[in-house]
N, C-alpha and C positions, 0 to 999 in steps of 0.2 A: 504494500500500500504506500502511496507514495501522500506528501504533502507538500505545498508551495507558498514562499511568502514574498508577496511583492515588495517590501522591502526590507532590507538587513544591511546595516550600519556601522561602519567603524571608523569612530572621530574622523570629522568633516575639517578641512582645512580651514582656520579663524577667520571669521567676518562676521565684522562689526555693523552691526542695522543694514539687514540682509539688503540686498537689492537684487541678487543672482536668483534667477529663477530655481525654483526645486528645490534651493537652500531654508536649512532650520535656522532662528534667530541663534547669534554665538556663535561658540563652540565645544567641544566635548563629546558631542553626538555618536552614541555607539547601541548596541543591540543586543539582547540576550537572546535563545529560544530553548522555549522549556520543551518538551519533547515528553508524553504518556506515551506508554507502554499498556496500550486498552481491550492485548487480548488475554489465551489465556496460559500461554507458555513464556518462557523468556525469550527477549526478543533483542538481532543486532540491530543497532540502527546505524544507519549511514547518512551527514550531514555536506553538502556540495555549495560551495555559493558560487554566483556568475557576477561577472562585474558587466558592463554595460554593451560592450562589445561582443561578450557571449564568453569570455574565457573563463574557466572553472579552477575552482582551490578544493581538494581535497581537505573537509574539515576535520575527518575522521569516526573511527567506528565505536562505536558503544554499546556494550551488553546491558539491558537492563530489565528487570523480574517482572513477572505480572503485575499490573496496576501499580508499577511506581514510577518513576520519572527521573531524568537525566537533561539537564542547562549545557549548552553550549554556548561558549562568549565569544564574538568574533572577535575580541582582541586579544584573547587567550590562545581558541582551540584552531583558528583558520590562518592558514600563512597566505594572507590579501594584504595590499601594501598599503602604509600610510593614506589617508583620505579617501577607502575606498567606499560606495557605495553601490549598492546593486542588488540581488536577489538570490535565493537559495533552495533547493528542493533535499529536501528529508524522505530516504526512504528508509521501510524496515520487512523484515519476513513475520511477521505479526501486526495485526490494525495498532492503528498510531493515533491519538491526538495530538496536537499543540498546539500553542501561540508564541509569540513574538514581542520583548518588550523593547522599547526604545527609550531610553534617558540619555541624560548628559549632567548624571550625579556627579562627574569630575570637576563640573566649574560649574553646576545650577542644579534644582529641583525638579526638574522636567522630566514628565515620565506619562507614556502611554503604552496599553496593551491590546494585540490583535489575535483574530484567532489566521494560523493558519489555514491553506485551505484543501480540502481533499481534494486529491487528482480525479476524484470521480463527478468531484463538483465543480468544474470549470465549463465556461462556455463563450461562447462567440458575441453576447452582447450583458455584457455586466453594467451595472446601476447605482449609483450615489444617493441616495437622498437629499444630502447635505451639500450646498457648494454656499465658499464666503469669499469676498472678493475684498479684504480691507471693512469688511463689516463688524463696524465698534473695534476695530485694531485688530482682527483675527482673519484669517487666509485659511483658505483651506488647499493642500498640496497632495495630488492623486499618483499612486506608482500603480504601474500598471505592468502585470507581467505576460510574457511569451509563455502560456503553459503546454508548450508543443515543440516539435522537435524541427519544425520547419520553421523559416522568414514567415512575421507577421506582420500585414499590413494591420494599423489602427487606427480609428478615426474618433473622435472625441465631439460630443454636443453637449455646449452647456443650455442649460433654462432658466434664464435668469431675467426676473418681472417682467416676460414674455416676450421675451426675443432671444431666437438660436443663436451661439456662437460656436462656430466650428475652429477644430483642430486637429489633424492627421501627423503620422508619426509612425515612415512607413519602411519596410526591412529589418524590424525590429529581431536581432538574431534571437534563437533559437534557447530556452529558462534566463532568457534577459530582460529587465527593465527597463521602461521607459518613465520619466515624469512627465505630468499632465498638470499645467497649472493656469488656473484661470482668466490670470491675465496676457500669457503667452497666446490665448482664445480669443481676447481684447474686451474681453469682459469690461467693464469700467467697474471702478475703484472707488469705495467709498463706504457709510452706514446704508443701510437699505442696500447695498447688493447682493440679496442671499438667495438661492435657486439649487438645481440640480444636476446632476453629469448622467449621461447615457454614454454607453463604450461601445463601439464594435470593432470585431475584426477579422483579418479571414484566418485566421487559428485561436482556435482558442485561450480564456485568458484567465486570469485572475489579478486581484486589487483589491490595496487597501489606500486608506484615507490618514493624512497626518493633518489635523487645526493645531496651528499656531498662532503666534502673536507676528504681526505683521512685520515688525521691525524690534527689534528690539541685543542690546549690548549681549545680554545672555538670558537664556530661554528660562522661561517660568515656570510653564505648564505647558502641558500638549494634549490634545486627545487622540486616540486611534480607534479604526474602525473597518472592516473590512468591507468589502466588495458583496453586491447581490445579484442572482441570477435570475433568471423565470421563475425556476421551480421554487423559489424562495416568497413566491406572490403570493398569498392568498386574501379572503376575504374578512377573514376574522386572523386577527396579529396582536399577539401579547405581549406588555414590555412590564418583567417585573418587578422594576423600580422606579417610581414616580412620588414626586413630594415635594412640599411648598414650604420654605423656611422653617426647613427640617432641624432639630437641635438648634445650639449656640451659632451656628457656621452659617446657618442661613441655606442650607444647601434646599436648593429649587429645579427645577425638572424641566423642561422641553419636551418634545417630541414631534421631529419632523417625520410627515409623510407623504411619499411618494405614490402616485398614479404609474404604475407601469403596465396597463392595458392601451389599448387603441381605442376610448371611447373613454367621453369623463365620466368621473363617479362622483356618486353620495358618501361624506363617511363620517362616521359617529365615535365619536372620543368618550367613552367612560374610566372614573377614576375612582377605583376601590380601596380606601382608603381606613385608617382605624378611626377613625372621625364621619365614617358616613361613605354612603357614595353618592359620586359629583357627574353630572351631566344625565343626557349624553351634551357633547357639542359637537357642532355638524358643519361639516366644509363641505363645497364641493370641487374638486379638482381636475382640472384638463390633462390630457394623456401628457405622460413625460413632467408632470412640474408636480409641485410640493407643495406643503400646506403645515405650517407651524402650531401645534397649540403648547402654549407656556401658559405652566401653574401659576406664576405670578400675575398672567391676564385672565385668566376663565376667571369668570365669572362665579359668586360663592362658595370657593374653597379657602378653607382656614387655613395660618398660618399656625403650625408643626403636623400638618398632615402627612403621612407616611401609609405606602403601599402600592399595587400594582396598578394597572391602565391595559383595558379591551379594547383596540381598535376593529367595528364593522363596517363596513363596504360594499357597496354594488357591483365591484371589479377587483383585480387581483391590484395589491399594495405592498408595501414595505416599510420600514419606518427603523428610524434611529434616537434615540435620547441621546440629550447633552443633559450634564449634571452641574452644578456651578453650586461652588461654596467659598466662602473664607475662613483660614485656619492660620493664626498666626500674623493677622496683618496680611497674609498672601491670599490669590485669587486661587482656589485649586477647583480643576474642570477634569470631566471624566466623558465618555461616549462607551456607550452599546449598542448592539443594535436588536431587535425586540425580532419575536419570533414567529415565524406561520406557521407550526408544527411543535411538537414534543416526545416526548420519551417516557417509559417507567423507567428507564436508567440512564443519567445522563453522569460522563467523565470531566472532569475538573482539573487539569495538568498541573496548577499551579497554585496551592493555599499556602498561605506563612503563619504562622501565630509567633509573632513579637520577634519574628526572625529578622536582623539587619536595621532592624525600627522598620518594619510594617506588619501588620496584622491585615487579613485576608475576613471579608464576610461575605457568606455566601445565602443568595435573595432565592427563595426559592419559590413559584408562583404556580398552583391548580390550573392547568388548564383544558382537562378533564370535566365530563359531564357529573363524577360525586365524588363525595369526600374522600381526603388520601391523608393516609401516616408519611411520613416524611423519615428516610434515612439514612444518615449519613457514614460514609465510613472512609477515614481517613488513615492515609500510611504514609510514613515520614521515608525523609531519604536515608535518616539513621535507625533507620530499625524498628523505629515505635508505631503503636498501633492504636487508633480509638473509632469508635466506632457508638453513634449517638442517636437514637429516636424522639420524634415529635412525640411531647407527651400526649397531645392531642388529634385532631386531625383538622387537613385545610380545608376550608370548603372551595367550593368552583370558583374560581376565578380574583382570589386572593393569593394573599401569602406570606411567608415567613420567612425570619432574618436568621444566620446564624452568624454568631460574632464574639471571640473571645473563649474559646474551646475549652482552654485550660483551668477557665473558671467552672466550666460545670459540673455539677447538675445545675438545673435553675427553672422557671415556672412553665416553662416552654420545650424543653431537652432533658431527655432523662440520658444516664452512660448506660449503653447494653455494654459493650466490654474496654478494658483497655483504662488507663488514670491519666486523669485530663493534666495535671499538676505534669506529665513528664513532659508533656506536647510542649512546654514552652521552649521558643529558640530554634520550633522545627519548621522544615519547608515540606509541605507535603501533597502527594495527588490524590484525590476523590470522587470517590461514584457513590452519584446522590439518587434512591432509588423512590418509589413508591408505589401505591397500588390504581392511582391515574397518572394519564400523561401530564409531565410537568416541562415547566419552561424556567432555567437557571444561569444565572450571572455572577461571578466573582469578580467584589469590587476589592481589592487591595487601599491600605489608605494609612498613611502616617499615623506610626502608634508604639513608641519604641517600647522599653521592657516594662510591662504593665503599667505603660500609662504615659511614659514622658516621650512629648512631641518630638519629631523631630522637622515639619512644617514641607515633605517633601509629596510632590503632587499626589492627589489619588488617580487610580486606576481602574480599569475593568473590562471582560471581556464576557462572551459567553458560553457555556457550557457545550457541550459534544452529546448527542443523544447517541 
């Protein structure tokens, strides 16, 4: 099973208030990728990156056991030279999950995480929801990769307050990246220019999404986000975290949604929240463009509301959250992207508990017609094991938080096996089960050893069914 990530990073050569296209604000900019082991033997895995021309670095091989996990650091494990950036495919003789972080912890706080994407999920017109053009200081910068062994021609449409802008990007060799960035499209620049991206191309692709800050000495934050396909449309899409001046930090929710049928649609925003539920609110959207609802605008939701969001539709959609809060003085932003489908077993490559200063919580959302037990079961890279159930059960179309392991039991999680007290300081992979299909997010977020800050971006991605 093979997987591919359209972008993988290792320190960008220094520039000061980007002006180069494609480029992140600063510098430091490099890449982790966490790699699950989600079948049911031990499995090798083998890590490749390409740089832009299409030439390959042997990253090397890794044994790792049933349901656990293995990091590779392109500054570490890959001999790619100074300033490289480009793309990588992971294969293994066992099913694989993983994702992709990106920071620039060496000179800032900046930190976003993607899910890899399976070679079975790649196709010839992939989807954004989200494009920023300098909107309120934030850009949004698209890698797009050759998931084929042949020259890929690519062609790029943005939709932006309703007018196409094209851009083509063509002989693109063969697991190499291209960037795509909005204004190289001629997008105009400014607040209010925010819209969507459509890809095609004639081999098939994969992509992910980087928002940043438009300019800036050294990068803040970032969010990441991957690439959607067709089969990713449907009509009912769950994102299961949404909320409005959530806690102290103020963290507040978005969620853009994209029309990716050929006829517009009706579509209704409901938000389940522990305070009630809110809506529906209803947009209607033209084929190819986007449609915003922010918890801080809809109308009668409380401030510390907390919980998931059902989007319905007359046609197939997709949709992304952006997450904003402040921690420390700083602005910290997260992206996921919400789901048209779920699992009774979904893999989790990558949870910390108070490992390096973050802690990992993992949202867990019903989206199943009855109520589900919820459970968790978590294996560290050193050895330790716990394994935890919903003392209760969720009903349709909510959900539940897990956050802080090593503190439980607690009124919500009972421990079936394993001592939560050893989990602290570990990094570990998780398959979160239940008895309907669920839809799961792991947000990562500043939180050093039980409790003290250390103010470095949050993150998050989403689970593997």
């Amino acid at each position: 099973m093979k997987k591919v990530f359209p972008i993988f990073i290792l320190i960008l050569v220094l520039v000061v208030a980007v002006s180069v296209v494609g480029a992140l604000p600063g510098s430091g900019w490099k890449s982790g990728q966490q790699v699950q082991n989600i079948g049911g033997a031990s499995a090798q895995v083998v890590l490749t990156a390409y740089d832009q021309s299409g030439t390959s670095f042997n990253c090397g091989t890794e044994s790792v056991a049933s349901g656990a996990s293995v990091t590779y650091l392109t500054d570490v494990d890959c001999p790619v030279p100074a300033g490289f950036l480009g793309s990588a495919v992971v294969s293994a003789d066992q099913p694989i999950a993983a994702i992709v972080n990106v920071n620039n912890r060496g000179t800032g706080l900046a930190a976003g995480q993607y899910q890899g994407t399976d070679g079975a999920d790649v196709a010839t017109t992939i989807v954004f929801p989200l494009v920023k053009n300098d909107h309120n200081g934030r850009t949004t910068t698209f890698y797009v990769q050759n998931a084929s062994n042949s020259t890929n021609n690519i062609s790029a449409v943005f939709a932006v307050n309703g007018v196409n802008y094209n851009l083509s990007k063509n002989n693109v060799p063969a697991n190499a990246m291209v960037i795509l960035s909005p204004g190289d499209a001629g997008v105009p620049s400014g607040t209010g220019n925010v819209g969507s991206l459509t890809v095609t191309g004639t081999q098939p692709m994969a992509g992910s999404s980087l928002e940043h800050e438009t300019s800036a000495p050294v990068g803040e934050n970032l969010q990441a986000s991957k690439a959607f396909v067709s089969a990713d449309g449907a009509t009912e899409v769950y994102c299961p975290l949404f909320r409005k001046n959530h806690t102290a930090k103020n963290q507040t929710t978005g969620a853009q949604v994209q029309n990716i049928g050929g006829a517009a649609v009706d579509v209704d925003f409901t938000f389940n929240s522990n305070m009630g539920t809110f809506g529906p609110y209803s947009a209607n959207i033209a084929p190819g463009a986007s449609y915003t609802f922010f918890a801080g605008t809809l109308a009668g939701i409380p401030d510390g509301a907390l919980g998931s969001a059902t989007i319905s539709s007359t046609g197939p959609v997709v949709a992304v959250v952006n997450d904003k809060g402040v921690d420390g003085g700083n602005t910290r932003v997260t992206t996921y992207a919400c789901f048209g489908s779920g699992g009774t077993s979904v893999n989790i490559p990558l949870a910390k508990e108070f490992a390096g200063g973050n802690t990992t919580g993992i949202q867990v959302q019903n989206i199943g017609g009855a109520a589900s037990s919820v459970t968790l079961e978590y294996k560290a890279t050193n050895g330790q094991a716990l394994t935890v159930m919903s003392t209760g059960t969720v009903a349709p179309g909510t959900s539940i938080t897990s956050w802080g392991i090593s503190n439980y039991p607690n009124a919500e999680w009972s421990v079936v096996s394993g001592t939560p007290a050893n989990m602290v300081g570990t990094v570990n992979g998780v398959v979160v089960s239940g008895t309907a299909d669920l839809a799961v997010i792991a947000n990562e977020s500043s939180s050093g050893v039980h409790g003290t800050a250390s103010n470095q971006d949050t993150k998050n991605y989403e689970g593997f069914n």
